[in-house]
N, C-alpha and C positions, 0 to 999 in steps of 0.2 A: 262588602263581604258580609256574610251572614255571622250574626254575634255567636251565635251558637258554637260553627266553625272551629270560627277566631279561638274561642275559650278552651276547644278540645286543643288545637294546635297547641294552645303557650301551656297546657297542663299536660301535654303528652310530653311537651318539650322537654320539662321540668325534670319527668319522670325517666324519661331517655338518658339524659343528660346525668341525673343522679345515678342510675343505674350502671352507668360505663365508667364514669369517676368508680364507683363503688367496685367494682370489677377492677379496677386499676391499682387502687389503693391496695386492696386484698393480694394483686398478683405481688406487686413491688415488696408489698411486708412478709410474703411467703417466699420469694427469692431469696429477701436481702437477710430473712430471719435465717433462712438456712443455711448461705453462704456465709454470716458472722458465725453459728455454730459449729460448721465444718472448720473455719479458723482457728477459733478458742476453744472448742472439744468444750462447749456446753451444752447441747441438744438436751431436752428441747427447749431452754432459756427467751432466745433470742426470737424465733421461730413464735414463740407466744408473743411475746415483748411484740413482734412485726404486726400479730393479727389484730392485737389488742389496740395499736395505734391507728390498724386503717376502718377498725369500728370506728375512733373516735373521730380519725377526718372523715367517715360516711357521714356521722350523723351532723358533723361541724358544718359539713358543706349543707345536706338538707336543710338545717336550721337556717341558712343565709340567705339558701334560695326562695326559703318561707320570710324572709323577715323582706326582701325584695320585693317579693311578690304583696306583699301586706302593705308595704310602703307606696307600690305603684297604685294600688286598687283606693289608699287614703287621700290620695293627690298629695299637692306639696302644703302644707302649715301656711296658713295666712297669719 
C-alpha cells in the first residue's frame, strides 16, 4: 500500500476518533450537568462542572492518542 495513504488513513483516524469521543464527552457533561441541576436547584453549577470535565477528557484522550502514536513511530527501547 502506498506510505503516503497509509499515514493519511492512521492520522485522519486519530482525528475522527478524537473528534466523536469529543462530541461524546461534551453531550454526556451537558445532559448530566443539567439533569444534577434540575435536581439540586443549582444551575448553572453542575452544567459548568459537566463542560469543564469533558474539556479535560478531550484533551486527556488527544494527549494519549499523541503519546501512542509517538511510541509506535519510536519503535520499541532496546
Amino acid at each position: 500500500m502506498n506510505k503516503g495513504l497509509f499515514q493519511f488513513a492512521k492520522y485522519s483516524g486519530i482525528g475522527l476518533s478524537w473528534a466523536l469521543t469529543t462530541i461524546a464527552y461534551f453531550f454526556v457533561g451537558y445532559m448530566a450537568g443539567n439533569w444534577a441541576d434540575a435536581k439540586l436547584r443549582t444551575a448553572p453549577v453542575f452544567l459548568l462542572l459537566g463542560i469543564i470535565l469533558a474539556m479535560l477528557l478531550s484533551v486527556w484522550t488527544m494527549v494519549t492518542e499523541i503519546r501512542a502514536l509517538i511510541s509506535d513511530v519510536a519503535g520499541p527501547k532496546e
